[in-house]
C-alpha positions as CSV (number, residue, x, y, z in Angstrom):
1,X,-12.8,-12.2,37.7
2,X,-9.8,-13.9,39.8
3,X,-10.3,-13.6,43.3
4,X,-7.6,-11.1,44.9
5,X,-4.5,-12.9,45.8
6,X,-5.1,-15.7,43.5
7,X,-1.9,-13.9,41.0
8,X,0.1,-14.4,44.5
9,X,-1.4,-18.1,44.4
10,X,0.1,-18.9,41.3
11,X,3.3,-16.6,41.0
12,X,4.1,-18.8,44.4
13,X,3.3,-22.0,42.8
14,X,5.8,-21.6,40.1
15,X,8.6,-20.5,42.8
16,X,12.0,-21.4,41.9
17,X,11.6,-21.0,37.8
18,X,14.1,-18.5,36.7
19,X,10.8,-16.7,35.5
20,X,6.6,-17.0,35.7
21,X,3.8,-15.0,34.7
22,X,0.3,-15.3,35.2
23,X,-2.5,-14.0,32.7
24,X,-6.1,-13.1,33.3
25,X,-7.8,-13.4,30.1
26,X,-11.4,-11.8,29.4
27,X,-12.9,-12.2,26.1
28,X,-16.2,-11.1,24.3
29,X,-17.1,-11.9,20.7
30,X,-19.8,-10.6,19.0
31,X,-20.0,-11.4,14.6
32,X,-22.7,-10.6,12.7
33,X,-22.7,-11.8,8.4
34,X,-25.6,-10.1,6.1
35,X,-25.2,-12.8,3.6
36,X,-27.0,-13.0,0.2
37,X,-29.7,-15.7,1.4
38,X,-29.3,-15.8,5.1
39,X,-28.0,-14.3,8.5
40,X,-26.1,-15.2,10.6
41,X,-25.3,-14.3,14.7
42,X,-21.7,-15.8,16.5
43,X,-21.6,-14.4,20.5
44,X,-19.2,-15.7,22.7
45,X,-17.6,-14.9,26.2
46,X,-14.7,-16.7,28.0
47,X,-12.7,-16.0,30.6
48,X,-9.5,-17.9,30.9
49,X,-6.1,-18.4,33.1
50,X,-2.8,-18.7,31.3
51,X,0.4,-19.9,33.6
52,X,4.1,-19.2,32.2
53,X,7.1,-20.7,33.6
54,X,10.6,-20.3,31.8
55,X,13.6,-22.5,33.3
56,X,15.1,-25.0,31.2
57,X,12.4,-24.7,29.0
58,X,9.1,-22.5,28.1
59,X,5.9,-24.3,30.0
60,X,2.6,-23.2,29.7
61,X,-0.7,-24.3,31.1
62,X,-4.1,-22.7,30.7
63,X,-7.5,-23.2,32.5
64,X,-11.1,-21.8,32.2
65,X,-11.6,-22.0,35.8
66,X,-10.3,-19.3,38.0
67,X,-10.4,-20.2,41.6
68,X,-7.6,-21.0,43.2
69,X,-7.8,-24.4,43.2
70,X,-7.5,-24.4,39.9
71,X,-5.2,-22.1,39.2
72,X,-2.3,-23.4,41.6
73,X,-2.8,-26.2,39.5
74,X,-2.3,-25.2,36.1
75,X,1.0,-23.1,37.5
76,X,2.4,-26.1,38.9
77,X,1.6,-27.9,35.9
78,X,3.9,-24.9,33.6
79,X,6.6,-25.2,36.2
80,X,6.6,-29.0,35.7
81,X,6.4,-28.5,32.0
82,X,9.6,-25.8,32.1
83,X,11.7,-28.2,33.8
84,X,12.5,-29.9,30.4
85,X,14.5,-28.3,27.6
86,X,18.1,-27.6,26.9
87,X,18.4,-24.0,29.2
88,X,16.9,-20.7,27.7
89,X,17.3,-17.1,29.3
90,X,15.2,-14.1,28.5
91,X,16.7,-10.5,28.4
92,X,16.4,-8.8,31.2
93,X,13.7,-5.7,30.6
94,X,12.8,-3.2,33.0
95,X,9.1,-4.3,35.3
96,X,6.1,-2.5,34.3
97,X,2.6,-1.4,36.0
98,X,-0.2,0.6,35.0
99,X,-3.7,0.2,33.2
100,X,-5.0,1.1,30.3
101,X,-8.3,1.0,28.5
102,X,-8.7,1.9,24.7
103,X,-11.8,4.2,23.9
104,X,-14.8,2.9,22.8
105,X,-17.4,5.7,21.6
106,X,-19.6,3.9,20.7
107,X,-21.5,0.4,21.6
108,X,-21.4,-2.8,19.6
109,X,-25.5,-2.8,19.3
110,X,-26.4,-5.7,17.1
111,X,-29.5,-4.0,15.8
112,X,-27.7,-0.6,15.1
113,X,-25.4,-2.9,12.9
114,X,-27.9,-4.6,10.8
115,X,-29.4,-2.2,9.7
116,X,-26.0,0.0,9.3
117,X,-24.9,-3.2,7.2
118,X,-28.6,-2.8,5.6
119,X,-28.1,-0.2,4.7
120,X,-24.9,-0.3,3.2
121,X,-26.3,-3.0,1.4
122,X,-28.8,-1.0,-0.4
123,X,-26.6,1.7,-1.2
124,X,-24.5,-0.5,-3.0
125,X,-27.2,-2.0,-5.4
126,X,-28.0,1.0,-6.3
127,X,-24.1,2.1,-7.4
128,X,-24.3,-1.0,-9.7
129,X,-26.9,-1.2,-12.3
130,X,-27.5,-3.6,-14.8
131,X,-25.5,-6.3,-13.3
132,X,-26.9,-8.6,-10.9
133,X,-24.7,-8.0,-7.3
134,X,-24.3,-10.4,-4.4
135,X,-23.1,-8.3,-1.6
136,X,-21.7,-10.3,1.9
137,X,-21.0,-8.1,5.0
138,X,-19.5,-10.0,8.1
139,X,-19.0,-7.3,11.1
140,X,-16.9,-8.1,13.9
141,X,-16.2,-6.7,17.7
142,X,-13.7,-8.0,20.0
143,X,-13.2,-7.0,23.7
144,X,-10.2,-8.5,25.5
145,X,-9.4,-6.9,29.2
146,X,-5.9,-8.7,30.1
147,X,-4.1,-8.4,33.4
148,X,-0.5,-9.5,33.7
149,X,1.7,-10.1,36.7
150,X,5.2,-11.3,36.4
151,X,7.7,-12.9,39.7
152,X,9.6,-9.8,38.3
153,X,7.1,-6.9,39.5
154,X,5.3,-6.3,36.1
155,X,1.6,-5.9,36.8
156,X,-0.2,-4.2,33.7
157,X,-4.0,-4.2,32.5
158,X,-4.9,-3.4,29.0
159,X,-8.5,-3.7,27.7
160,X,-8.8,-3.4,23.9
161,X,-12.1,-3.5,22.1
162,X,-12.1,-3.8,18.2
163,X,-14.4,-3.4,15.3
164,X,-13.9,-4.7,11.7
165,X,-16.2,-5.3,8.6
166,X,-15.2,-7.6,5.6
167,X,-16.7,-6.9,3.0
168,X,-17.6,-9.4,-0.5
169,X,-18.5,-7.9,-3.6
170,X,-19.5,-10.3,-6.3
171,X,-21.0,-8.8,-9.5
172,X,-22.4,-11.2,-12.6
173,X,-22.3,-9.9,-16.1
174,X,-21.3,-12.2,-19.4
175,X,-18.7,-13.1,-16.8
176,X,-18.5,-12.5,-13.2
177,X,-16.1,-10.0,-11.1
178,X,-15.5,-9.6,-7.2
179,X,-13.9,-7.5,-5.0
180,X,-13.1,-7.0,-1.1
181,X,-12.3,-5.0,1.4
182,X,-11.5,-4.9,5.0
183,X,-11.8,-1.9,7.3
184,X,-11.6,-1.5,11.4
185,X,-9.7,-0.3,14.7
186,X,-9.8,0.1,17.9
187,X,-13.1,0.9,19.2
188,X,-16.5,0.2,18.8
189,X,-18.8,1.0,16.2
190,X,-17.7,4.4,15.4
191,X,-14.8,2.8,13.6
192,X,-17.2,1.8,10.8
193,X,-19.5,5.0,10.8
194,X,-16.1,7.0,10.3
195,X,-15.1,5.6,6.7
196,X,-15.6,7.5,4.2
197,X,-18.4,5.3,2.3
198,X,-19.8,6.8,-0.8
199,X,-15.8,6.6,-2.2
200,X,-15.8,2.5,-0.7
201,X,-18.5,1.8,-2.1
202,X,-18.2,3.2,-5.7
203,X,-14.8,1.9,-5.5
204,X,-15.9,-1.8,-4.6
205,X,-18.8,-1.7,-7.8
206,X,-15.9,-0.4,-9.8
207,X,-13.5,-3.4,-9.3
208,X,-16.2,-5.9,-9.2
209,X,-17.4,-4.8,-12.4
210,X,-14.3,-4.2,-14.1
211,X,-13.0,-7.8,-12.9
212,X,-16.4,-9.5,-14.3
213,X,-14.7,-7.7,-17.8
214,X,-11.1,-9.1,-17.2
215,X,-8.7,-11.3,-18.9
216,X,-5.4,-13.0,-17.9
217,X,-2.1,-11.4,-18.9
218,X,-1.5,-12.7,-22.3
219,X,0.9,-15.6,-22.6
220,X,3.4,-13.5,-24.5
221,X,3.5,-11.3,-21.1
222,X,4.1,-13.8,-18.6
223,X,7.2,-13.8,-17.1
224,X,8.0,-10.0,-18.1
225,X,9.5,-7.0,-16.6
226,X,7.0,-4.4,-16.2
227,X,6.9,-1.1,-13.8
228,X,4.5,-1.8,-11.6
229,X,2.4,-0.1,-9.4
230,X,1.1,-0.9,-5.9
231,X,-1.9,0.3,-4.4
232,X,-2.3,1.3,0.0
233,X,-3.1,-2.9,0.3
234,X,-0.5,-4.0,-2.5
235,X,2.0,-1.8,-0.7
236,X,1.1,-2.8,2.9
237,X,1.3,-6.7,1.9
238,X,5.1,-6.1,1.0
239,X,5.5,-4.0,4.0
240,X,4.1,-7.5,5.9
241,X,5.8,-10.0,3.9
242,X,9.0,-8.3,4.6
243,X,8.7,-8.4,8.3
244,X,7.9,-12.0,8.4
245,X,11.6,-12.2,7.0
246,X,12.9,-10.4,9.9
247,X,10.8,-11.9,12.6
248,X,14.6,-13.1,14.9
249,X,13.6,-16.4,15.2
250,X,13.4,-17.3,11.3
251,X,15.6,-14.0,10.6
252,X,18.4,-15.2,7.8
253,X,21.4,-12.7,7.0
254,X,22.1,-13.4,3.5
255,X,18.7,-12.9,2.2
256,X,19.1,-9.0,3.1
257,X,22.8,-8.9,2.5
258,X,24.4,-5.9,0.5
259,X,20.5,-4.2,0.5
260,X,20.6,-0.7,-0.6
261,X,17.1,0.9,-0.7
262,X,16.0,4.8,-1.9
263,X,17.0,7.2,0.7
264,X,13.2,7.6,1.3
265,X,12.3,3.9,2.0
266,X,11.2,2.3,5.0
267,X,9.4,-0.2,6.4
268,X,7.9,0.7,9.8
269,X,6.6,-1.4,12.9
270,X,4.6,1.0,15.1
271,X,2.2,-0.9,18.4
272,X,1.7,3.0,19.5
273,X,-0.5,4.7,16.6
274,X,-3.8,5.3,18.1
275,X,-6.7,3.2,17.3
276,X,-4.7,1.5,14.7
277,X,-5.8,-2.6,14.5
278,X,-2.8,-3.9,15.4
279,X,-2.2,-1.5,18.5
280,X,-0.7,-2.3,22.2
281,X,0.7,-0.3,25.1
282,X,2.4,-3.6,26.4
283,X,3.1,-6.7,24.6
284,X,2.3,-10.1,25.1
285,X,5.4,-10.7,27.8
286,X,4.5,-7.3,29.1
287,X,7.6,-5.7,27.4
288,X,6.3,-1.5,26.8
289,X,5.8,-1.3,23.3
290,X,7.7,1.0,20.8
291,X,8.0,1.1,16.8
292,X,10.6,0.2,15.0
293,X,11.9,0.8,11.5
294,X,12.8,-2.6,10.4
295,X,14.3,-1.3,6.7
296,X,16.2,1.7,5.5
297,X,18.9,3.0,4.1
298,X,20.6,3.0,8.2
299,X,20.4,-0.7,8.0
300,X,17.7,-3.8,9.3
301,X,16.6,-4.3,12.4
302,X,14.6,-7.4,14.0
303,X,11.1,-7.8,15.6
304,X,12.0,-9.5,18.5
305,X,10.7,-11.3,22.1
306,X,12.6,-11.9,24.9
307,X,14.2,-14.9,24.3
308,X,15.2,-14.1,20.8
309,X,17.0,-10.7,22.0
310,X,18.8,-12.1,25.1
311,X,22.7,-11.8,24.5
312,X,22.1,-7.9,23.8
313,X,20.6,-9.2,20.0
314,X,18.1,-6.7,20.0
315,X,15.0,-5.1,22.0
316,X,12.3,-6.7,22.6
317,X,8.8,-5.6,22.7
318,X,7.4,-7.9,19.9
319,X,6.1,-10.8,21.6
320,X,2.5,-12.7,20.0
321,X,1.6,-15.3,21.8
322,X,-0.2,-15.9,25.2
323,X,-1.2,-19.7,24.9
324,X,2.3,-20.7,23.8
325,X,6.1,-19.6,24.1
326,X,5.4,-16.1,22.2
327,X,7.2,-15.6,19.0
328,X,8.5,-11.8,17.3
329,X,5.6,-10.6,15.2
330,X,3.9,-7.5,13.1
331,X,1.9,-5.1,15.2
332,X,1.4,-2.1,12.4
333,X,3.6,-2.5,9.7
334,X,3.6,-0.2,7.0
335,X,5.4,1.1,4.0
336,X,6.5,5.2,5.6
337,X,5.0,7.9,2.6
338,X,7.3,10.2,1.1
339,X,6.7,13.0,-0.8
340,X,5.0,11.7,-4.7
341,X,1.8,12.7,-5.7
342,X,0.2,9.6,-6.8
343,X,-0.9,11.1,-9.7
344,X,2.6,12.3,-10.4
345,X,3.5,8.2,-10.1
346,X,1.1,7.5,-13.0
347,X,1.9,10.4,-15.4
348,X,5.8,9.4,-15.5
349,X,5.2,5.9,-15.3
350,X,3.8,6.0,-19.1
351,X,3.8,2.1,-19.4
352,X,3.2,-0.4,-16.7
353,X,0.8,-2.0,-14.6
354,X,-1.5,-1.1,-11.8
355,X,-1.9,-3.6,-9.6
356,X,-5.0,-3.1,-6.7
357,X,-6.5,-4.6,-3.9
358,X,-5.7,-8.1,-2.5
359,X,-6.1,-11.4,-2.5
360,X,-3.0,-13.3,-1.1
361,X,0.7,-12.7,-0.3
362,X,3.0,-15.4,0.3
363,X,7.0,-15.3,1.2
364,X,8.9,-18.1,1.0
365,X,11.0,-17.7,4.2
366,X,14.1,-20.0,3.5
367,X,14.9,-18.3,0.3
368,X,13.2,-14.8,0.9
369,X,11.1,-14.9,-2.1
370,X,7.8,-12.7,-2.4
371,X,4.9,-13.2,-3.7
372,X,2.0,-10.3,-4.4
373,X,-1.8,-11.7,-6.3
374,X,-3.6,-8.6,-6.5
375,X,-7.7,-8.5,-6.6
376,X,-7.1,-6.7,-10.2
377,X,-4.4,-4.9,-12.6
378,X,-4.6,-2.2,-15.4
379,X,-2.5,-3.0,-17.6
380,X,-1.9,1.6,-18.8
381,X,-0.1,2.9,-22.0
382,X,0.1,6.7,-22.3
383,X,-1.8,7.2,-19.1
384,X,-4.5,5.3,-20.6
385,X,-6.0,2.0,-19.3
386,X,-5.9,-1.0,-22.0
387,X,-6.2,-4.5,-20.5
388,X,-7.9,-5.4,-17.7
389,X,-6.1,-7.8,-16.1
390,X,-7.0,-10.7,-13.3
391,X,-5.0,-13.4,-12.3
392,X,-1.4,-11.3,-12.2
393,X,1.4,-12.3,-10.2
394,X,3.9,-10.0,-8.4
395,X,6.7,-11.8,-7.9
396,X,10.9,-11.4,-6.5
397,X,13.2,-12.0,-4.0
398,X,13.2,-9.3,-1.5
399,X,15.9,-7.6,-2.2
400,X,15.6,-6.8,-5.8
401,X,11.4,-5.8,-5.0
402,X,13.0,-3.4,-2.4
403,X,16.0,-2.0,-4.2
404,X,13.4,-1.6,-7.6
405,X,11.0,0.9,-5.4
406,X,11.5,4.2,-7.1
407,X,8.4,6.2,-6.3
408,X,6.8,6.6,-2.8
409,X,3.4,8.8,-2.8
410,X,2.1,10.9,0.0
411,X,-1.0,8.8,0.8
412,X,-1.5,6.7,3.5
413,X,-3.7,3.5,4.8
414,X,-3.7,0.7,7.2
415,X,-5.8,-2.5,6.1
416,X,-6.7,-4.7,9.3
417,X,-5.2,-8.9,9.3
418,X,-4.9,-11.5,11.5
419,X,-1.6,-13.0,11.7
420,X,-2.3,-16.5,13.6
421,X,-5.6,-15.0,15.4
422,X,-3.3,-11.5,16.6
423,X,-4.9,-8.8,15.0
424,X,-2.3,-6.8,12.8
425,X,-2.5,-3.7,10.1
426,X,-0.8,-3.5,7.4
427,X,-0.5,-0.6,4.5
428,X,1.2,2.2,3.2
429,X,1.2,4.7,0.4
430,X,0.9,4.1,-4.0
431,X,4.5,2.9,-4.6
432,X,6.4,2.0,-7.5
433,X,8.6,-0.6,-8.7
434,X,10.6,-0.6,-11.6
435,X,11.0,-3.6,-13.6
436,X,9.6,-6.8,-11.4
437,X,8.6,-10.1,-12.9
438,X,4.9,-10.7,-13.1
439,X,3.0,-13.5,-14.4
């Protein structure tokens, strides 16, 4: 840990910027993978010093040694590296102070997590039968304790352990089929032992298997209108992609012009929900965090940093980045549920598609085109299920895939991301689009 006074050290170093922070960065790592023919371990610890100078430019300079030799180096080398630029400003935010230090029930013991991943392991082979299955379980926890001080009189602490398991399913038949899922929060291993795992698990053999019996959308399809149905991870990867387009920094007016949503859509950035992946009290500039709904029939609004919302723009409060001039980002973003039952969805849908799990998203920022490649799709007639489908393609420009959302169910979940290395959520309800292109 910094010696006291060595904040003072640097702060002082970087005297006569129009702004400088200094960062105290603690990090533990701890990944454990229960792979088909092997295991694998990944520890790490690091403990780091990030300098932050803002005068005609952004300059940042890091270190892994903090004593104050060191560190009135690296702030005199982010002063140096501020003096060049064209002249930025930041918006001028109230100081901060205070601590705080997310709950974590219950330790990260490597050994309880082998054999809770064992376990899991077996109960999952015994779900599928007749089918040879290839299981892969990779279990992450994260602890970062940051402290903060800014030449303006912020001085905040926030420690924030998190616990996540991806999990591979791969299932061989005639054919094969996979599936995935990720799950996690704030916390420590509790997180995991939460989940409700007899339903994961049957779901995962379910989608495995059924992929292993899939076929492309026939050729006569492609390119067709269908009603389509999103699942919690379908949704929540629209949710994302859309805030990408409204990060201030790449933000472009036209792509959302003359947007007229349901009365009951929106797309929601929230830091604050408890134990939620992607949650912060304080961002990475220190700004208080506070969610914001970025789409609705009131209008658009911006994720924004500092810089991005000085002029009176926007608020700030969205800043990623502590290695680098931060940029707007995601937090928790999330598709808000209205009131559908998601059974009601699928009774008046009669004919469409149902499109679930993930395995990419892409938007195409310039132009503000989407793209959604789900892990699987039904292709349902009548309420019943006739093709399965892999390989489908979700695609449209934003504003027709939001203005084409007619159905909004009641049910809710957050999937945990990374969005370059910050840990995000993303998710939503079942939702509902009516006539989208898919391929």
């Amino acid at each position: 840990m910094l010696e006291e006074g060595g904040f003072d050290l640097a702060l002082e170093a970087m005297k006569g910027a129009k702004y400088c922070d200094v960062r105290l960065l603690e990090e533990e790592v701890v990944e454990l993978g229960l792979r088909p023919r092997s295991e694998d371990l990944y520890e790490s610890r690091s403990e780091r010093i990030v300098c932050r100078s803002v005068d005609n430019g952004y300059g940042v300079a890091t270190s892994t040694v903090p004593i104050p030799e060191g560190i009135t180096k690296v702030a005199r080398q982010a002063l140096a590296a501020s003096r060049h630029g064209q002249g930025i400003d930041l918006a001028p935010v109230p100081p901060q102070s205070g601590s705080r230090s997310h709950k974590e029930l219950k330790p990260f013991d490597v050994e309880n997590v082998r054999k809770f991943l064992k376990n899991l392991r077996d109960a999952l082979s015994n779900i599928v039968k007749g089918a040879d299955v290839r299981p892969e379980f990779v279990c992450s926890y994260s602890r970062s304790d940051s402290i903060l001080a800014t030449s303006e009189g912020t001085n905040v602490r926030e420690t924030i352990p998190k616990t996540d398991l991806t999990i591979y399913v791969a299932v061989k038949k005639a054919f094969q089929g996979f599936s995935g899922k990720v799950l996690g929060g704030i916390g420590g291993l509790e997180v995991l032992e939460n989940q409700p795992w007899n339903d994961i698990l049957h779901d995962l053999a379910g989608r495995a298997l059924d992929g292993a019996d899939s076929k492309p959308l026939p050729a006569f399809y492609r390119g067709s209108r269908f009603k389509v149905i999103l699942d919690n991870e379908g949704s929540g990867a629209l949710a994302h992609e859309v805030a990408h387009l409204l990060e201030a920094d790449v933000f472009q007016e036209g792509v959302f012009h003359g947007l007229e949503p349901a009365e009951d859509f929106a797309i929601v950035d929230d830091p604050c929900i408890p134990g939620s992946y992607g949650s912060f009290l304080w961002d990475d500039e220190g700004v208080k965090s506070g969610n914001k709904v970025l789409v609705s029939r009131e209008g658009i609004d911006l994720l924004h940093t500092r810089l991005t919302a000085k002029g009176e723009k926007g608020v700030p409060g969205n800043a990623r980045g502590v290695f680098r001039e931060p940029r707007p980002g995601p937090s928790n973003v999330f598709i808000r549920p209205s009131d559908w039952d998601v059974a009601e969805i699928f009774e008046e849908t009669g004919r469409g598609l149902y499109a679930r799990g993930l395995i990419r998203a892409e938007c195409d920022t310039a132009v503000g085109k989407i793209e959604i490649m789900p892990e699987i799709a039904y292709m349902i007639e009548k309420k019943e299920v006739k093709r399965k489908i892999k390989g489908l393609r979700v695609t449209g420009f934003v504003k027709e895939l939001i203005q084409k959302v007619d159905a909004i169910a009641k049910d809710f979940a957050l999937r945990p991301s990374f969005e370059k290395d910050f840990a995000i959520s993303e998710g939503g309800p079942h939702i509902r689009m009516d006539g989208v292109i898919c391929l």
